[in-house]
py3Dmol code that shows the C-alpha trace and the ligand (Angstrom):
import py3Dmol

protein = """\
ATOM      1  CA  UNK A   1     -13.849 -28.946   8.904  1.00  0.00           C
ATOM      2  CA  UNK A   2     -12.588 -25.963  10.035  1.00  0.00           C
ATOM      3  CA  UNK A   3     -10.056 -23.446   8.048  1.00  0.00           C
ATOM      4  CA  UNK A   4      -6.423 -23.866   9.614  1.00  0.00           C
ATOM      5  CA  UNK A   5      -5.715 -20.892   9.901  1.00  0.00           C
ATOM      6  CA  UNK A   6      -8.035 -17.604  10.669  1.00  0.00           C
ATOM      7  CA  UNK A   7      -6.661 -14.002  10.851  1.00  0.00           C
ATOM      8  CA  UNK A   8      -7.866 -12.102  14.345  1.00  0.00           C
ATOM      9  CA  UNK A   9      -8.172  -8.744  13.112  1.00  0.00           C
ATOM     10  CA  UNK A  10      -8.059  -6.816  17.087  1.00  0.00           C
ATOM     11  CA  UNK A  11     -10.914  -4.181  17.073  1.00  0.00           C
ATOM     12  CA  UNK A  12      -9.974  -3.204  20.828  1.00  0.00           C
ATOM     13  CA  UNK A  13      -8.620   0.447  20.070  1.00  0.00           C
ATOM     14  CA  UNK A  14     -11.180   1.040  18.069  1.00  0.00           C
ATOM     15  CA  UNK A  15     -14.865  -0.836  18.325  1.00  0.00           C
ATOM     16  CA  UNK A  16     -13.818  -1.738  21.932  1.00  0.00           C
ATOM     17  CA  UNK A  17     -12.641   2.094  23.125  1.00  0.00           C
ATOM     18  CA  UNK A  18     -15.158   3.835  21.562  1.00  0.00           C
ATOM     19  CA  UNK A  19     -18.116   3.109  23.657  1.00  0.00           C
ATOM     20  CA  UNK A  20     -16.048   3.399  26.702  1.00  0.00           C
ATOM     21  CA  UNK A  21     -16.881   6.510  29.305  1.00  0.00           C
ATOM     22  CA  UNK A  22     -13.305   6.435  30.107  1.00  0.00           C
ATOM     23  CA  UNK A  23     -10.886   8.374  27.412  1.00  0.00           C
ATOM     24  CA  UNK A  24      -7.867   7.001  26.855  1.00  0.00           C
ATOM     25  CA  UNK A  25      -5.748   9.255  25.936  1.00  0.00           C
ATOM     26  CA  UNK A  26      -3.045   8.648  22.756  1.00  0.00           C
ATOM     27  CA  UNK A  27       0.328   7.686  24.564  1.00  0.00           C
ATOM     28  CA  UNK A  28      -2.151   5.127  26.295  1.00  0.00           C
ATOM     29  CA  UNK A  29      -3.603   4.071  23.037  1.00  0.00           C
ATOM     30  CA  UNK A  30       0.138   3.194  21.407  1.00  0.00           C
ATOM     31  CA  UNK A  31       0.670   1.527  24.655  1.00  0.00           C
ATOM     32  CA  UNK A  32      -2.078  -0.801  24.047  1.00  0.00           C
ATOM     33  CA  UNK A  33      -1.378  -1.209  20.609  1.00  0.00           C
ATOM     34  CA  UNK A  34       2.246  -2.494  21.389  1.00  0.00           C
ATOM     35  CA  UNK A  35       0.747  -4.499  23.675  1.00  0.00           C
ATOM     36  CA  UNK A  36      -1.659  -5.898  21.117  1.00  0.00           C
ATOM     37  CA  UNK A  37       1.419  -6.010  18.501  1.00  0.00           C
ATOM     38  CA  UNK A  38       3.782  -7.727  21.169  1.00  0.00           C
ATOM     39  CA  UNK A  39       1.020 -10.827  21.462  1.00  0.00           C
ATOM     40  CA  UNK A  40       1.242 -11.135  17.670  1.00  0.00           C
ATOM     41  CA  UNK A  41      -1.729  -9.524  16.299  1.00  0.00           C
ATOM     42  CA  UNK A  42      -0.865  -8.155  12.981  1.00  0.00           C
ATOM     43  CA  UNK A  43      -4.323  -6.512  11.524  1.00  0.00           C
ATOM     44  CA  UNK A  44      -5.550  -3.760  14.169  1.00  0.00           C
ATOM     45  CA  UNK A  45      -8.608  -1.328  13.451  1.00  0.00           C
ATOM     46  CA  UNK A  46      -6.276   1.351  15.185  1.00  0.00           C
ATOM     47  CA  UNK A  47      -9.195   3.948  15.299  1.00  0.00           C
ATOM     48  CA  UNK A  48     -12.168   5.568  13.554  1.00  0.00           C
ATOM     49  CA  UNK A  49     -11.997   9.166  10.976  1.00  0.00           C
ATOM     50  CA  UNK A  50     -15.358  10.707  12.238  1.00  0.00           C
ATOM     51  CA  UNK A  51     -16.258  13.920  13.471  1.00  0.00           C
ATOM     52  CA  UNK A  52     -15.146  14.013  17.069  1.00  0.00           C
ATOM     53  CA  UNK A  53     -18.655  15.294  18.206  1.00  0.00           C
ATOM     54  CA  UNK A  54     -20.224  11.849  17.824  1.00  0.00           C
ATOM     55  CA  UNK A  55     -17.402   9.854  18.746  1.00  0.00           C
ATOM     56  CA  UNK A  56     -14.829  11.883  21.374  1.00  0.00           C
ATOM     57  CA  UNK A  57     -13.114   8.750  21.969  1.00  0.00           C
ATOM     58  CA  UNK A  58     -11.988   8.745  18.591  1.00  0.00           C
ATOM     59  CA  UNK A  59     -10.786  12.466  18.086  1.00  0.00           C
ATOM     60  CA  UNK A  60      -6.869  11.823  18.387  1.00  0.00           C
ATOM     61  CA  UNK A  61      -6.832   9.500  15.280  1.00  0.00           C
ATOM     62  CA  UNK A  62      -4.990  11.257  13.488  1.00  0.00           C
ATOM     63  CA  UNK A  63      -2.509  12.230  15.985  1.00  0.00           C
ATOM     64  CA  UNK A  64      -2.930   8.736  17.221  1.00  0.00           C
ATOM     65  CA  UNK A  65      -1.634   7.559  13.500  1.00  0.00           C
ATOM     66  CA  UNK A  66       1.413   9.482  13.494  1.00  0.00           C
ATOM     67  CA  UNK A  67       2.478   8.036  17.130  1.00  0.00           C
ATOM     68  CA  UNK A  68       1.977   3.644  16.269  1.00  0.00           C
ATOM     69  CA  UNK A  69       4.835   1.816  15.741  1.00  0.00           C
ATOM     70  CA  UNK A  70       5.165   0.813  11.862  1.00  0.00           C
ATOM     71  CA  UNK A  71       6.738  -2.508  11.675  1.00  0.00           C
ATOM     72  CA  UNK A  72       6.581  -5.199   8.812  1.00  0.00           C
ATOM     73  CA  UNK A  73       3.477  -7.215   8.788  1.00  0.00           C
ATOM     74  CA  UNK A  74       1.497  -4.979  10.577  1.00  0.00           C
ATOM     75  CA  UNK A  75      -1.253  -3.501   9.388  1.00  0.00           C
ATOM     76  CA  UNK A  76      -3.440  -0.637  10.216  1.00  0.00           C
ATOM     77  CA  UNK A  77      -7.138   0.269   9.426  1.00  0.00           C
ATOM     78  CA  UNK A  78      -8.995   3.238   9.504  1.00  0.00           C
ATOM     79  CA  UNK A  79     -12.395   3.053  10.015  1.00  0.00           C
ATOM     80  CA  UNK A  80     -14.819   5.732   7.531  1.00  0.00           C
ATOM     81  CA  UNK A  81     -18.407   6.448   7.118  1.00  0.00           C
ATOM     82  CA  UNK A  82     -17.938   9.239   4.449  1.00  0.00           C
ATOM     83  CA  UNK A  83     -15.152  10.747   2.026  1.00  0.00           C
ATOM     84  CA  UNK A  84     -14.341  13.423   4.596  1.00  0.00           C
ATOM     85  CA  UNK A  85     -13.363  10.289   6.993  1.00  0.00           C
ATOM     86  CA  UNK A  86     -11.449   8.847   4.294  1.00  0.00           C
ATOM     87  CA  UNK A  87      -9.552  12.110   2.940  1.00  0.00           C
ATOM     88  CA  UNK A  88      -8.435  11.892   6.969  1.00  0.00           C
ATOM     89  CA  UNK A  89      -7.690   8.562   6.856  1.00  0.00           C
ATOM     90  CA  UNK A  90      -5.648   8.488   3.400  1.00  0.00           C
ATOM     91  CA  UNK A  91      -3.658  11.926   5.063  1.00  0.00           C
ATOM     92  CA  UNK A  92      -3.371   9.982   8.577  1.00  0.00           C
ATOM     93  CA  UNK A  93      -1.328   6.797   6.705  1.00  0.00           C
ATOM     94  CA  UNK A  94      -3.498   4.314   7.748  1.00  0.00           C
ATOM     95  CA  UNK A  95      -3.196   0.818   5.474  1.00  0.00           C
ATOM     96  CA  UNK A  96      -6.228  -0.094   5.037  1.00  0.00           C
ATOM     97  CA  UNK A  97     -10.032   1.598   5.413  1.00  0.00           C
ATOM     98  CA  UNK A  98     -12.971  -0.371   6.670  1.00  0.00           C
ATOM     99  CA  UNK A  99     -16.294   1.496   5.415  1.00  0.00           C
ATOM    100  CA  UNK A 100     -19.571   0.651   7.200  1.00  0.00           C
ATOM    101  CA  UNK A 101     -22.521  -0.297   5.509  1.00  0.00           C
ATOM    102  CA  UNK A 102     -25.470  -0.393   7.200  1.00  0.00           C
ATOM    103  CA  UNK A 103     -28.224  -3.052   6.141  1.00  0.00           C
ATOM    104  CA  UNK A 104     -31.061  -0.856   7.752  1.00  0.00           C
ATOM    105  CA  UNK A 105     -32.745   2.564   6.598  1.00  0.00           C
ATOM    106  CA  UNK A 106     -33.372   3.735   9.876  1.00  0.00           C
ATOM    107  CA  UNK A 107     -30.030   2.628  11.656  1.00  0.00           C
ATOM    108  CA  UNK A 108     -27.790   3.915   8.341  1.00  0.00           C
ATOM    109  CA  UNK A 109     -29.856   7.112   9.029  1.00  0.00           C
ATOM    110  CA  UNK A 110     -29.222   6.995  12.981  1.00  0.00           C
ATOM    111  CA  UNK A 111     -25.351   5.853  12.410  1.00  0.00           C
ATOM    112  CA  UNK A 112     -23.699   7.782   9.262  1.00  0.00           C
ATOM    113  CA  UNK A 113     -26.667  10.087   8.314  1.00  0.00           C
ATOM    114  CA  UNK A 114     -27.396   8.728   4.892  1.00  0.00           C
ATOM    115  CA  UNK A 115     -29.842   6.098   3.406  1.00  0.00           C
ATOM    116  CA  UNK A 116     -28.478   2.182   2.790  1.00  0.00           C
ATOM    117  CA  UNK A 117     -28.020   3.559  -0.723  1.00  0.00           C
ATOM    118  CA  UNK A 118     -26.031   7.029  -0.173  1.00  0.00           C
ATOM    119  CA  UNK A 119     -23.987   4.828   1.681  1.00  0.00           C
ATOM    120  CA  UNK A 120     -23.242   2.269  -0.920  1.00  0.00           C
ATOM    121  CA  UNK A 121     -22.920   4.832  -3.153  1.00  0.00           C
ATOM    122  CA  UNK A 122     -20.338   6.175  -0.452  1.00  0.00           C
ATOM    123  CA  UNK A 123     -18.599   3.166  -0.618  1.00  0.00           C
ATOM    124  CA  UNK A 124     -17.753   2.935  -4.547  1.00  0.00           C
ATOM    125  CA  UNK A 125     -16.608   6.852  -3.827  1.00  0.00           C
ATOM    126  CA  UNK A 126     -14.272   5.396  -1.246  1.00  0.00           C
ATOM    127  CA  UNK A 127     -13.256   2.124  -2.572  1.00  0.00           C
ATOM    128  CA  UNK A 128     -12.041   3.647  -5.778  1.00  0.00           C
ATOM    129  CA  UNK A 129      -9.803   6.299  -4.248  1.00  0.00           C
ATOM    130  CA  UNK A 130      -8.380   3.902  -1.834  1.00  0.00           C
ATOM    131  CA  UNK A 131      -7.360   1.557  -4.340  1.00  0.00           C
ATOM    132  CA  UNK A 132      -6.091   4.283  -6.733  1.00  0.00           C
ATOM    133  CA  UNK A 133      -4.210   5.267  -3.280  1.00  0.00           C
ATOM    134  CA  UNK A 134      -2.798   1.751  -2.891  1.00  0.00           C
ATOM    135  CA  UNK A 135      -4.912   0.492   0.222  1.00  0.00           C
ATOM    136  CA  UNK A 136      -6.911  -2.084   0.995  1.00  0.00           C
ATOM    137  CA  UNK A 137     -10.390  -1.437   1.296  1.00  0.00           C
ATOM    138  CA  UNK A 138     -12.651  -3.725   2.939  1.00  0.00           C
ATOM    139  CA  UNK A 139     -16.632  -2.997   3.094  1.00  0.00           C
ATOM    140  CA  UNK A 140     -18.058  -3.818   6.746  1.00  0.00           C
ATOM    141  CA  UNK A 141     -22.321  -4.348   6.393  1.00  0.00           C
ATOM    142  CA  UNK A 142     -23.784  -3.246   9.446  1.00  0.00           C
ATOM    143  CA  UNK A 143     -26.678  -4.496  11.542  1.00  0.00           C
ATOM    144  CA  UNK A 144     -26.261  -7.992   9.094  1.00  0.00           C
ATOM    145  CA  UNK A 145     -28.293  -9.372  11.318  1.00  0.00           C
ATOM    146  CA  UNK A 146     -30.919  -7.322  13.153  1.00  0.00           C
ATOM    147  CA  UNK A 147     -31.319  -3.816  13.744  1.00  0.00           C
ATOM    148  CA  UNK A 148     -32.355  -2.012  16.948  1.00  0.00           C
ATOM    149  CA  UNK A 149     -35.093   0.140  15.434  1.00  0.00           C
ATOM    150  CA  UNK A 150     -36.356  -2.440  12.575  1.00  0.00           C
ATOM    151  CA  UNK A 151     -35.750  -5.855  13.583  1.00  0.00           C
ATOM    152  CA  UNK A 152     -35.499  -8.731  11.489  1.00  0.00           C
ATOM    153  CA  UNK A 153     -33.184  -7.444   8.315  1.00  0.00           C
ATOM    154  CA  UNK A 154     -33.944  -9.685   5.053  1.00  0.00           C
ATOM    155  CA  UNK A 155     -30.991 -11.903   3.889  1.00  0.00           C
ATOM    156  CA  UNK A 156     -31.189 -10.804   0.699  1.00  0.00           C
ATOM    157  CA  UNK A 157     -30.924  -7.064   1.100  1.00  0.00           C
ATOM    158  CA  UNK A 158     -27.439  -8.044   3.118  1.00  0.00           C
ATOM    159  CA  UNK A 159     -26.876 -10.406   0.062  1.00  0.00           C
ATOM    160  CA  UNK A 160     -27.457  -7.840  -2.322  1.00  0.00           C
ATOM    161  CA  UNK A 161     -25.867  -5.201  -0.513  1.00  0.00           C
ATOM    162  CA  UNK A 162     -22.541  -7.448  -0.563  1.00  0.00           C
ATOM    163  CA  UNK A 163     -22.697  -7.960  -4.475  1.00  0.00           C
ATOM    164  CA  UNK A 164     -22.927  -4.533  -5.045  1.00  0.00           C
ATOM    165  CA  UNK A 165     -20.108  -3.383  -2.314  1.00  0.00           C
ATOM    166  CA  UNK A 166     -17.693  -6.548  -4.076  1.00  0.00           C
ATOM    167  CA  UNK A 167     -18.663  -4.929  -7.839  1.00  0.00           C
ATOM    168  CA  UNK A 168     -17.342  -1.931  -6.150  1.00  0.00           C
ATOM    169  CA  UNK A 169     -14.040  -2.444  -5.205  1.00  0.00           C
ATOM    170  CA  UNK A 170     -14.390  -4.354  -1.898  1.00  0.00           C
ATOM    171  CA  UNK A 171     -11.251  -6.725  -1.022  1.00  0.00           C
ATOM    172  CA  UNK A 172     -13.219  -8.363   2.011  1.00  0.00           C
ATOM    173  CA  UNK A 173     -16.660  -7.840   3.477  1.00  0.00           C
ATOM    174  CA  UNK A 174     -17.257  -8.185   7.306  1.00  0.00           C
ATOM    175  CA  UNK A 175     -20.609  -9.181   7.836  1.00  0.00           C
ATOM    176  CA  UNK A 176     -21.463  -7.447  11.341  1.00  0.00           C
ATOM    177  CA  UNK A 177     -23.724  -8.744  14.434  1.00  0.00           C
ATOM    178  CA  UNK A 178     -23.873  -5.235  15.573  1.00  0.00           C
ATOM    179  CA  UNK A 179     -26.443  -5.246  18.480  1.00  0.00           C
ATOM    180  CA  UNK A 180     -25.522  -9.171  19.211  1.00  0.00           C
ATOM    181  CA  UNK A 181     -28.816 -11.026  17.955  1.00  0.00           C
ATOM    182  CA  UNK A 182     -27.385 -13.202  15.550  1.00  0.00           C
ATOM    183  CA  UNK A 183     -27.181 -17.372  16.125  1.00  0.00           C
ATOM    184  CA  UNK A 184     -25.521 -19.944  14.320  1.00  0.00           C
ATOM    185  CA  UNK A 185     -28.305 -20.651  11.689  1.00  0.00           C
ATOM    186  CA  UNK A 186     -28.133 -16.933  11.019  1.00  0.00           C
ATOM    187  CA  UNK A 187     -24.296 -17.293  10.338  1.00  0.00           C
ATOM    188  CA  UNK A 188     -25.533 -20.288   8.152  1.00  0.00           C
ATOM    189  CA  UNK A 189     -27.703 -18.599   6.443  1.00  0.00           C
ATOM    190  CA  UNK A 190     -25.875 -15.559   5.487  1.00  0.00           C
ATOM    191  CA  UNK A 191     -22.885 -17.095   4.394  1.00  0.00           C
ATOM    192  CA  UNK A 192     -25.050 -18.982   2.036  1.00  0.00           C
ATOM    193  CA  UNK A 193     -26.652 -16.063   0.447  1.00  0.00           C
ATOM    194  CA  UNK A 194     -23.580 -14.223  -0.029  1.00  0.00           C
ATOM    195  CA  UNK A 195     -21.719 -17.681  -1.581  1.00  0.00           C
ATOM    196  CA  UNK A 196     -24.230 -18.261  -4.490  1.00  0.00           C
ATOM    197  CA  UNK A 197     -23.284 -14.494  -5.783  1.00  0.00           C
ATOM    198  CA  UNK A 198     -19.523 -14.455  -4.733  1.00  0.00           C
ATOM    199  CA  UNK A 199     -16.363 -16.109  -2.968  1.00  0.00           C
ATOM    200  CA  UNK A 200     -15.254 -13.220  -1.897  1.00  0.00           C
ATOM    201  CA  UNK A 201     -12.983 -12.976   1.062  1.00  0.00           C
ATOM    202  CA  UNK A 202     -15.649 -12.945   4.358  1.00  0.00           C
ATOM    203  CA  UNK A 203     -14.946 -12.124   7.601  1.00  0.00           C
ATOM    204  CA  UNK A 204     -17.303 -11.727  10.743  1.00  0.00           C
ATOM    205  CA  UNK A 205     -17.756  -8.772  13.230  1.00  0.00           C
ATOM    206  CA  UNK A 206     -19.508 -10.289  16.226  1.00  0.00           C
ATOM    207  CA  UNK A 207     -21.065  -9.072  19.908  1.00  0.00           C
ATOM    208  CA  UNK A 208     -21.652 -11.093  22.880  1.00  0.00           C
ATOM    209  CA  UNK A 209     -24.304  -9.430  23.826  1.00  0.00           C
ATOM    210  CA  UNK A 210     -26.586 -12.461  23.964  1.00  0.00           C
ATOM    211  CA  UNK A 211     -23.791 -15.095  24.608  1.00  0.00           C
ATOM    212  CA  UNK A 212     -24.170 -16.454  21.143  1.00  0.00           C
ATOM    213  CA  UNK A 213     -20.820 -14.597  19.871  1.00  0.00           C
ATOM    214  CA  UNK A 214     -18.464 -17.144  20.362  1.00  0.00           C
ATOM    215  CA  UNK A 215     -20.561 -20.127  19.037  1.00  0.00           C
ATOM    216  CA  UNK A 216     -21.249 -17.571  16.111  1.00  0.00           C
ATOM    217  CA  UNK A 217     -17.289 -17.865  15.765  1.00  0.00           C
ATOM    218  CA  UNK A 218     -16.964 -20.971  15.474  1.00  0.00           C
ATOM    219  CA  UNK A 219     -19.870 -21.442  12.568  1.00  0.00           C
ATOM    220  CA  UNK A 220     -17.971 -18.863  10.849  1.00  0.00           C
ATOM    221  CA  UNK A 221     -14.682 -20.535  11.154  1.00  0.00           C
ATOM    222  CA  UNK A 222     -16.366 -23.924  10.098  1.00  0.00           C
ATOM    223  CA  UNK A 223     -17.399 -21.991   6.776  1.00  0.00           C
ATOM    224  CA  UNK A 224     -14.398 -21.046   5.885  1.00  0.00           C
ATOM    225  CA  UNK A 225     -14.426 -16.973   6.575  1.00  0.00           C
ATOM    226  CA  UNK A 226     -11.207 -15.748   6.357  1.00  0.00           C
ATOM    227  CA  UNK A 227     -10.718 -13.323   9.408  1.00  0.00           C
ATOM    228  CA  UNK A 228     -12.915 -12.404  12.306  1.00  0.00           C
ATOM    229  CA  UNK A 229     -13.005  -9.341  14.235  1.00  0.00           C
ATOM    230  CA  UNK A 230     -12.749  -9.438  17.879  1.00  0.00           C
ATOM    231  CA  UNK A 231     -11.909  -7.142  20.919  1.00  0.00           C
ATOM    232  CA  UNK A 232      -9.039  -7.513  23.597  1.00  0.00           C
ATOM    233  CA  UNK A 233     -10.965  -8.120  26.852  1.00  0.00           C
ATOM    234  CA  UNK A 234     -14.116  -7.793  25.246  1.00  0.00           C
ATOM    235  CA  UNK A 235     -14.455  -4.232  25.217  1.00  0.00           C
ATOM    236  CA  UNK A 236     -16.367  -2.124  23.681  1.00  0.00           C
ATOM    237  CA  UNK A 237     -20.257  -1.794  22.110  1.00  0.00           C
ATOM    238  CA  UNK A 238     -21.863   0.710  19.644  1.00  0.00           C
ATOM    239  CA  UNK A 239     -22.616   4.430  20.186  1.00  0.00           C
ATOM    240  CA  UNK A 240     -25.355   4.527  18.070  1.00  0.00           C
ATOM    241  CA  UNK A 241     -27.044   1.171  18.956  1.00  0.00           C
ATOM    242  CA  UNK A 242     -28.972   1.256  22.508  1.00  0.00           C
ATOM    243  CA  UNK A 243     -28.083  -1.727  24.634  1.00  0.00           C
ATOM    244  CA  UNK A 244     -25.420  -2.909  22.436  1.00  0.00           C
ATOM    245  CA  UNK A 245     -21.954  -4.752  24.866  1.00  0.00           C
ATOM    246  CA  UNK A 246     -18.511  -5.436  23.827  1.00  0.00           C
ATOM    247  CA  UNK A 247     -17.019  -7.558  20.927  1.00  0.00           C
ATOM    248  CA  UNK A 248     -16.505 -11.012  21.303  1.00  0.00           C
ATOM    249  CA  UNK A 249     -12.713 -11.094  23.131  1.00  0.00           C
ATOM    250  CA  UNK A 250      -9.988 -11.657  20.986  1.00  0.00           C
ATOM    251  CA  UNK A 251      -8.549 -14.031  24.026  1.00  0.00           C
ATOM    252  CA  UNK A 252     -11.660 -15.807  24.374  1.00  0.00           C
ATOM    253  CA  UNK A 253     -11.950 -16.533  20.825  1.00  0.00           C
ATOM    254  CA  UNK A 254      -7.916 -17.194  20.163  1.00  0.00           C
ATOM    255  CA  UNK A 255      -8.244 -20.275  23.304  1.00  0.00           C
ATOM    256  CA  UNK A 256     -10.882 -21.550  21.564  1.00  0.00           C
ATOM    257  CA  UNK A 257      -9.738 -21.521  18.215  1.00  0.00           C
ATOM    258  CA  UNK A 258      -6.595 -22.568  19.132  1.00  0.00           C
ATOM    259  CA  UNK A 259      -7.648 -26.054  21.307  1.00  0.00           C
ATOM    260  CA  UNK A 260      -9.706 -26.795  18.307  1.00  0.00           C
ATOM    261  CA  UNK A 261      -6.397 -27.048  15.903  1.00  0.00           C
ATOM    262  CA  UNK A 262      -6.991 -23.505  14.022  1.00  0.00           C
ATOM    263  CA  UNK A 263      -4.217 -20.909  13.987  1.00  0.00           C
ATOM    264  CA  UNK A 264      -4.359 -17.469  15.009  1.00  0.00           C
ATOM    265  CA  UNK A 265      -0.304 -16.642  15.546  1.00  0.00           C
ATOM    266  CA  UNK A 266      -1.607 -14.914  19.067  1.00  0.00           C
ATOM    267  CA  UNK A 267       0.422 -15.665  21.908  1.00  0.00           C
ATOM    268  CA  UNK A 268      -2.228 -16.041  24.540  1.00  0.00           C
ATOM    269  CA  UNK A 269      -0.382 -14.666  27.580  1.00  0.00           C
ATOM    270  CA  UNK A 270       0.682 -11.460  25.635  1.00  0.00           C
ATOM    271  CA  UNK A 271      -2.396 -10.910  24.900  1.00  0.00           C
ATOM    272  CA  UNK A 272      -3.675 -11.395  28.090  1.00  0.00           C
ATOM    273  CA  UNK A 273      -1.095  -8.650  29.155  1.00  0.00           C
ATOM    274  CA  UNK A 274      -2.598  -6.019  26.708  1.00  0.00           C
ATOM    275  CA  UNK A 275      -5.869  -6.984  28.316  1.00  0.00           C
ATOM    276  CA  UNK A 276      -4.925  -6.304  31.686  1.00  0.00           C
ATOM    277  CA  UNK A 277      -3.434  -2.867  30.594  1.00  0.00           C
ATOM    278  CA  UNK A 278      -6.399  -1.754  28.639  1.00  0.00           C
ATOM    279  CA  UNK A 279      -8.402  -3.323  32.136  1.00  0.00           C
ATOM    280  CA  UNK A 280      -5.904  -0.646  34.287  1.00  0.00           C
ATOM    281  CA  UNK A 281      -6.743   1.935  31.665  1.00  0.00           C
ATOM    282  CA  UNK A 282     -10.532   1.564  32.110  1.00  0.00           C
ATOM    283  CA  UNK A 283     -10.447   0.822  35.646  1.00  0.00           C
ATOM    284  CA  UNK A 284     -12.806  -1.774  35.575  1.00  0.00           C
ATOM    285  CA  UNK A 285     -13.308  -5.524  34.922  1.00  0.00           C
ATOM    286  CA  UNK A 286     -13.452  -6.225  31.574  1.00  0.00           C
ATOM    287  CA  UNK A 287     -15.954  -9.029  30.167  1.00  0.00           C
ATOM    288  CA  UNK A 288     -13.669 -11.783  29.058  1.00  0.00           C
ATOM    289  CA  UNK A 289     -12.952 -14.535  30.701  1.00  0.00           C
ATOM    290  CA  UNK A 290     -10.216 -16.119  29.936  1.00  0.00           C
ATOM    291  CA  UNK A 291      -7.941 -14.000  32.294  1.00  0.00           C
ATOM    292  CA  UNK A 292     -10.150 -15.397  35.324  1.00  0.00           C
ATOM    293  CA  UNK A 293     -10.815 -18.737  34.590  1.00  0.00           C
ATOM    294  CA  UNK A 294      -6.859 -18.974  33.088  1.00  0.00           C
ATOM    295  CA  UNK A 295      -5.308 -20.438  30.354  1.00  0.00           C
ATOM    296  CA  UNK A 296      -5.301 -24.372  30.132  1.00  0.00           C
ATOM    297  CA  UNK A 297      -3.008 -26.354  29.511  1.00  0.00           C
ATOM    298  CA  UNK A 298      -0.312 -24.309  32.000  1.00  0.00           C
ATOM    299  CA  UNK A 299       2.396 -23.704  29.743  1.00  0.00           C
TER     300      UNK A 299
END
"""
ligand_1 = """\
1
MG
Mg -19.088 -3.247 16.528
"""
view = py3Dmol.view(width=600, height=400)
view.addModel(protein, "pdb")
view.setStyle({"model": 0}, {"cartoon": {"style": "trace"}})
view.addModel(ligand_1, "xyz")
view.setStyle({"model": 1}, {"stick": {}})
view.zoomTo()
view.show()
């Protein structure tokens, strides 16, 4: 049976913005974090510390830092791919970094410019300044489950990969579908590979981009992972990863996890709210659907 209780961790401002044409600028960024905050989401990947060439969407963080409301309970990460990311992260006052890992040669090359190993490597750097620094640092393993340029990506490369980023510091590892292509077996069989080394704290970064997200979700939740990442509305995709869509939406998933008896603490019409803004913002229809179809039971 299913954990009773799984953390949303919203990756709308960040994973969700950043592949969007539209910039929004900061003031609407806090906006939608309030928004985000108001429908009770209390762990938000508030942006990314990487060089604003590659990613102008992201080029306010540190203004963008200075300008969210800090209230009890929330927390903020930074997302880094390098220690000049995380120098800007530590200086910006985020609460947490997330550093990605990438479980391909060719898509670690084509996303942070380094080999898998520079980048674990990277990631020890990291993890021991943040802790010495007093944050959390969690480890997120990209292309877990395919990569665009590669294909299949062995389990025990991610499994390995995860043993070495826990020996280094990690407080959580996200294990992330980034170009959608992962199906419940995979989720099955990942979570296996990482449990004979380790139990610890897992969490799941999942696309829709092959409508397997959600049902993803749920085999996660039935494992026992801890948190799961998700995007308001559904936003979002990957720069660096060629037909990649948006997150699973943190709506979506919340309805579901909620009518099957698992906790989230969202408040589903909130959260539809900060949907709808970020929808205004982008001026056009975002993916999820639970603002359509509507939320049932009525209240
Ligand atoms: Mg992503």
């Amino acid at each position: 049976m299913a954990t009773q209780r799984i953390e949303l961790v919203e990756v709308g401002p960040r994973d969700g913005l950043q592949n969007e044409r539209t910039v929004v600028d900061t003031a609407g960024k806090v906006a939608y974090i309030e928004a985000l905050i108001a429908a009770g989401l209390r762990r938000i990947e508030a942006t990314s510390f990487v060089h604003p060439k590659l990613v102008p969407q992201m080029a306010d963080a540190d203004q963008l830092m200075k300008q969210v409301p800090r209230l009890d309970g929330v927390r903020y990460i930074g997302l880094v791919v390098n220690r000049r990311g995380f120098d800007r992260a530590l200086a910006a006052g985020v609460d947490e970094v997330n550093v990605v890992v990438v479980a391909s040669e060719t898509f670690s090359q084509k996303n942070q410019g380094m080999t898998i190993d520079e980048g674990v490597a990277t990631f020890a750097d990291i993890s021991a300044l943040a802790h010495q620094a007093g944050l959390g640092v969690t480890v997120t393993i990209g292309a877990s489950f395919g990569c665009p340029f590669e294909g299949e990506v062995p389990t025990e490369r991610v499994a390995d990969l995860v043993r070495r980023c826990v020996d280094s510091g990690a407080d959580e590892v996200a294990l992330a579908d980034t170009i959608g292509v992962g199906v419940p077996t995979d989720v099955h069989r990942l979570v296996s590979a990482v449990r004979q080394h380790h139990d610890v704290p897992l969490r799941f970064h999942l696309h829709n981009t092959r409508n397997t997200g959600y049902a993803n979700a749920w085999t996660a939740a039935e494992l026992g992972v801890v948190a799961l990442d998700a995007s308001s509305g559904g936003i979002g995709g990957c720069p660096f990863a060629p037909a990649a869509t948006g997150n699973i939406a943190t709506e979506d998933l919340a309805w579901m996890l909620q009518r099957c008896g698992v906790d989230t603490g969202v408040d589903l019409d909130r959260l539809l709210a900060a949907s709808s803004y970020v929808e205004e913002k982008l001026g056009r229809p975002v993916p999820a659907q639970l603002g359509r179809a509507g939320i049932f039971p009525k209240a």
